[in-house]
Structures are given as structure tokens and as C-alpha cells.
N, C-alpha and C positions, 0 to 999 in steps of 0.2 A: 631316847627317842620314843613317840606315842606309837603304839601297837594300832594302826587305826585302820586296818586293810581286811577284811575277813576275805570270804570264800566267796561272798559274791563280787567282793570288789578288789582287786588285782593290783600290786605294785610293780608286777612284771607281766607280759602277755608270755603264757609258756609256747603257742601256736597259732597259725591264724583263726583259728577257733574263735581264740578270745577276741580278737577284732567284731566277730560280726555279731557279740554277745554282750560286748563292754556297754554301759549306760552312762557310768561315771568314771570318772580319775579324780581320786584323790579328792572324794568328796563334791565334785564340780561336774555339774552336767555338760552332756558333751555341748549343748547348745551355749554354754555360758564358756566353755574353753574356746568354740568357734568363733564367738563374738570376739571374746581376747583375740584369738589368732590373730583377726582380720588389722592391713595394716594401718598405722594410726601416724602419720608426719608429721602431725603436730600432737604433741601430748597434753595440750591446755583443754583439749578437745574430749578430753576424759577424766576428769578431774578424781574421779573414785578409783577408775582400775590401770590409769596410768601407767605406774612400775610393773604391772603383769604384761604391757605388750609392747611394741617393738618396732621402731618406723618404718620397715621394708615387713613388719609384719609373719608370724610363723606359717599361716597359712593364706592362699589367693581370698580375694575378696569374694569370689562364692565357693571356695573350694570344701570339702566333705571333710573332716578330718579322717573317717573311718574306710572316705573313700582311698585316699590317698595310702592310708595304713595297707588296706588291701592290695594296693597295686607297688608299692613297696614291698611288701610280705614276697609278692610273688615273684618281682622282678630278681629278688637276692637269692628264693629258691631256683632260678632259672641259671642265675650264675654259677648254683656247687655251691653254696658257702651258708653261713646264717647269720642273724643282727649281733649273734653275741662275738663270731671270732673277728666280723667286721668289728666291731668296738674295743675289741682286747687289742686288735693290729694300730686301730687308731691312737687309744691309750699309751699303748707301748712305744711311738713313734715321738708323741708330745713329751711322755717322762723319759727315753733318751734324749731328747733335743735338750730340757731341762737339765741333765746329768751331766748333759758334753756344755753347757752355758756356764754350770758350776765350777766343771773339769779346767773351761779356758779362761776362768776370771771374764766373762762378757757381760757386755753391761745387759739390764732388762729386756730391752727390745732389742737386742741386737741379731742377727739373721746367722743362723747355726745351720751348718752341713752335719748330716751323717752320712759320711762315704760308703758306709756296710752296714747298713739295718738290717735285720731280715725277719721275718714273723717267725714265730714260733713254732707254728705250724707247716712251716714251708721246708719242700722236701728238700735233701742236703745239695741235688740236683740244681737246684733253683737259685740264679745269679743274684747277690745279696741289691739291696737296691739303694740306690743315692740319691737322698732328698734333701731339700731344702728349706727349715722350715724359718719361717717368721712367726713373730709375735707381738702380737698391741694390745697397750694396755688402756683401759679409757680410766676417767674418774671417777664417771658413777658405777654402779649397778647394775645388770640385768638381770631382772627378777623373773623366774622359770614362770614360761604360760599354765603350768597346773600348781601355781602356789596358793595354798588355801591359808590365810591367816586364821580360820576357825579351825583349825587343826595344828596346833603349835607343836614342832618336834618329829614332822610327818618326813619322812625320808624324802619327799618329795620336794618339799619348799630349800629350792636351793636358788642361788643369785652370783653371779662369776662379773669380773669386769675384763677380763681377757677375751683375746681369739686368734688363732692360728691361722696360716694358710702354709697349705703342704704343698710342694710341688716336686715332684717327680723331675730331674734335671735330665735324663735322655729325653723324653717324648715330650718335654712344657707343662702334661696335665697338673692341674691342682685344684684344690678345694678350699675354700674357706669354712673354718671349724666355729663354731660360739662357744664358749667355756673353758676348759682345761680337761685335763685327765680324768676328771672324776666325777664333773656337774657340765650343765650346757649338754651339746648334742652328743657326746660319748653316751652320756648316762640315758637321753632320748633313744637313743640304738639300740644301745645294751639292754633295755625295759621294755621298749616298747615297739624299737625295727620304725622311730620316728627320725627321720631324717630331714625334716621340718620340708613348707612346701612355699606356694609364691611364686616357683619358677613362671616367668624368667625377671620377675621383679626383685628375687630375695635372695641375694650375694651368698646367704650363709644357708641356701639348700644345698644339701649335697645328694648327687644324684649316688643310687650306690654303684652304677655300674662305673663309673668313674672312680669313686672311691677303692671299687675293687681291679681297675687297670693298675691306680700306684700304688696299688701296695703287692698285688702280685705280677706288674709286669706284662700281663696280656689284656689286650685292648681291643675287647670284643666292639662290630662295628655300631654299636649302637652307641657307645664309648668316645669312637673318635667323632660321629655326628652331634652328640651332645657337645664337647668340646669345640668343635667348629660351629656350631650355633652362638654357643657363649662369647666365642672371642666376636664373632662380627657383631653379636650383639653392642659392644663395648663402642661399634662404632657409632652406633644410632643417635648420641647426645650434640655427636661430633654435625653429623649429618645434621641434623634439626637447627642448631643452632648457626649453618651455615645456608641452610634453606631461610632462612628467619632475617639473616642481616640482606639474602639476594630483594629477599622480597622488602625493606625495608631501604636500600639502596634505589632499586625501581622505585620508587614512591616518591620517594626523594630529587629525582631524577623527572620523576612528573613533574612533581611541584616547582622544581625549576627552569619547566618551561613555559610557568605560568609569567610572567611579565610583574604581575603584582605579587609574586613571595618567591622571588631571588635576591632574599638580602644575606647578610655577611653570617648569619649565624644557620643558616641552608648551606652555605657551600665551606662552613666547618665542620656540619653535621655529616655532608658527602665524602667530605673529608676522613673524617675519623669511619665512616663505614666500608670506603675503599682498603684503608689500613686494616679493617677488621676481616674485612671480606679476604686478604691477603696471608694476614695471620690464619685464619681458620682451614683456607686452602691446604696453607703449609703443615699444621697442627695436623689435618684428615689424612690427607697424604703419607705423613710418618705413620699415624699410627696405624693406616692399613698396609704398610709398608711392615711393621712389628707382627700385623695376626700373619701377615705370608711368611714372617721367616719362623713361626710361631708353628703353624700351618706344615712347613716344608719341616722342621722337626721332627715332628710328630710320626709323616709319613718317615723320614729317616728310620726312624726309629722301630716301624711298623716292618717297613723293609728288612730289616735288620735280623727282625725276630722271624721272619715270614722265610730268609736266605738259612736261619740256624735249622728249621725244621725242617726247608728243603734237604739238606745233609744228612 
């Protein structure tokens, strides 16, 4: 590995100090990682830095990266904890999942319980916790937003084609992970207290106060409001896409009161949008049907912890 990191330039931030002092990473000005961040849907569209960035993107389309560092830095000291035992808990959760997948002969992607995880650092008090983790694997690549190819051998140019999502089976919470144990957003945490940004466009932010409800269990309420954002979020494509056939149906519906364009391929078109308008119903319906029982979880669960302290 190239030694490429001196004293003015950081492979880990030791404190938020370093946040408001950084210039570069890893060789790459902050303005040339922020252009990476920003998200890119189509990758033709970038023909030079393509494999350094990501379709939902690591950071919002005007987002700071230094800003975001900062208010992550402080959100994680506001919890008691820091970016690195956040990341050893996460680490540690992925290589058990891995261990117990090897232990039961399952296949690669297949969805592994740990009944009793427990951090390391969690006091003996502390009720072990039962999660659920999945795993997917894509084809390609995802090449780290600070990969410098002018620096070959840099600890930093790493590329995972995995990703996790962890979920916590009392309360519903989860998160979607990018990389494995060791590259992707573990190594962003543990370096840098980067928990990538985008919210609420970018699946694979992870807020940390969510991170920090499953893995230790208390679910401060800023915790369960990001979690109920996220799940009605999930409704929004549903909505739109059934606001788009009503209004597509109307129209339809005009035009077949016009005398001159009510022929046979108008009133298949009505057709298939009344069928669609029906499915979509049913489709919205379920799935806000799934964030209430998703919803009523949670609070179960909130309940639960809130009736142990009463005692």
C-alpha cells in the first residue's frame, strides 16, 4: 500500500476539527468529490468519472459535503457514542451474518437471522438484539466516491459489489448498508463519521440516529420520526403514478365525448386505464396498509421499552 497521507492530509478525521480544516481526500479536492457525489441516472452522461459515482448519488444535488460531515459529527455526539463504535457494531453484525450463512450452508443472498447479537460494548444489562440481515449482490462495481486512480495502492480506492439491509425485528427499523465489513460505508464511518447523504432520495444514507436505535435498542424520538418519514415516503411513487393514470383517464373521457374520436381504440385505451386505475388502487391501499402495521410496530415496541423503565 502507497504511504500517500501526510499530516496535512488525513486518512481518518481524529475529531470534528478535522471537518472544518479538510481541503482534500485522498488527493481530490473537496469540489471534485462533490461533483462525484452528485447523483448521476444515467452514467453515459459521464463518460470520464462514471465508476466513481452512483445513481441515487452519495451526496444531494446541492448538498456540502463538509456540511453534512458536520452535522453528522454532531448528531452521533449528541447520541453518547462515536463514528468508530458505530462502525465496529455495524462491522460486527455483517461478519456474524456472514459466519451464521457459512455455519447454515445458505446460499449467497439468502436472508440470515441473528437471534442474539450484541455489541461489544453493550453493558451485560442490555437485552441482546434480533436482527435480520439480507444481502445483494449486483454484477458490477461500485467504485468508492474518493478513488483516486493517480494514487495506486491508496487505502482508499476501494470498489464492493455487495449491500446489506439490517433490520431490527422488534421495532421494523432498518437501514440499507453499501459495501461489506470492511469497504463501502463501514469504512466511510469509521474514517470519516460519512454516512453518505441525498436524503430522502438516496436508499443507502443512513441516518445515524437510526443506526444507533438497532443496534442498541432505544429509539430516541428523532429516530422514530425519520423512520415514519421514510416508510410514507415509499408511498409517494405509488401516489404519483396513480395521480397520472386519474388524470390520463379524464382526458380520455373527454375525448370521448367528442363525437369525432370515439373509435375502438379510445375505448381500449379507457379500458386498460380503468383496469389500471384499479390495480393501482389496490397496490396503494396494501402498501399503506404495510407502513401502519410497520407504524404500529414500532410503537409496540416503543411501548414496551417505555413499560420496562416504568418498573
Amino acid at each position: 500500500m502507497g504511504n500517500w497521507f501526510t499530516k496535512n492530509e488525513l486518512d481518518r478525521f481524529p475529531d470534528v476539527s478535522a471537518v472544518d480544516s479538510v481541503r482534500s481526500i485522498n488527493g481530490l479536492s473537496l469540489d471534485a468529490i462533490e461533483r462525484r457525489g452528485r447523483p448521476l441516472p444515467d452514467r453515459t452522461e459521464d463518460g470520464g468519472e462514471w465508476r466513481f459515482r452512483a445513481a441515487t448519488g452519495f451526496l444531494g444535488p446541492d448538498e456540502s459535503l463538509t456540511g453534512l460531515l458536520r452535522r453528522d459529527w454532531h448528531a452521533v455526539a449528541e447520541l453518547g457514542t462515536s463514528h468508530t463504535r458505530l462502525a465496529a457494531d455495524l462491522r460486527s453484525i455483517i461478519r456474524c451474518a456472514e459466519d451464521a450463512r457459512a455455519a447454515q450452508h445458505l446460499g449467497p443472498m439468502s436472508d440470515v437471522e441473528l437471534r442474539a447479537w450484541r455489541s461489544d460494548a453493550a453493558p451485560t444489562s442490555q437485552p441482546a438484539r434480533r436482527l435480520l440481515v439480507s444481502r445483494q449482490i449486483a454484477n458490477g462495481y461500485q467504485y468508492s466516491v474518493f478513488f483516486n486512480e493517480q494514487r495506486p495502492g491508496s487505502v482508499l480506492n476501494t470498489q464492493w459489489k455487495e449491500e446489506y439491509r439490517i433490520q431490527c425485528v422488534s421495532s421494523g427499523l432498518q437501514v440499507c448498508v453499501a459495501g461489506n465489513a470492511d469497504v463501502g460505508l463501514v469504512d466511510y464511518i469509521d474514517r470519516f463519521g460519512f454516512y453518505e447523504g441525498g436524503a430522502p432520495g438516496n436508499e443507502y444514507r443512513v441516518e445515524p440516529s437510526l443506526l444507533h436505535a438497532i443496534i442498541t435498542g432505544r429509539i430516541m424520538p428523532k429516530a422514530a420520526i425519520l423512520w415514519e418519514q421514510q416508510l410514507r415516503r415509499r408511498l409517494l411513487p405509488l401516489e404519483a403514478d396513480l395521480r397520472e393514470c386519474l388524470a390520463a383517464l379524464d382526458d380520455a373521457h373527454q375525448r370521448n365525448r367528442n363525437e369525432a374520436d370515439n373509435g375502438p381504440h379510445l375505448v381500449q385505451d379507457i379500458d386498460f386505464l380503468r383496469d389500471r386505475r384499479q390495480h393501482l388502487t389496490a397496490s396503494l391501499e396494501h402498501a399503506r396498509g404495510e407502513v401502519e402495521q410497520q407504524l404500529s410496530r414500532l410503537r409496540t415496541h416503543v411501548s414496551r421499552i417505555v413499560s420496562c423503565i416504568d418498573r
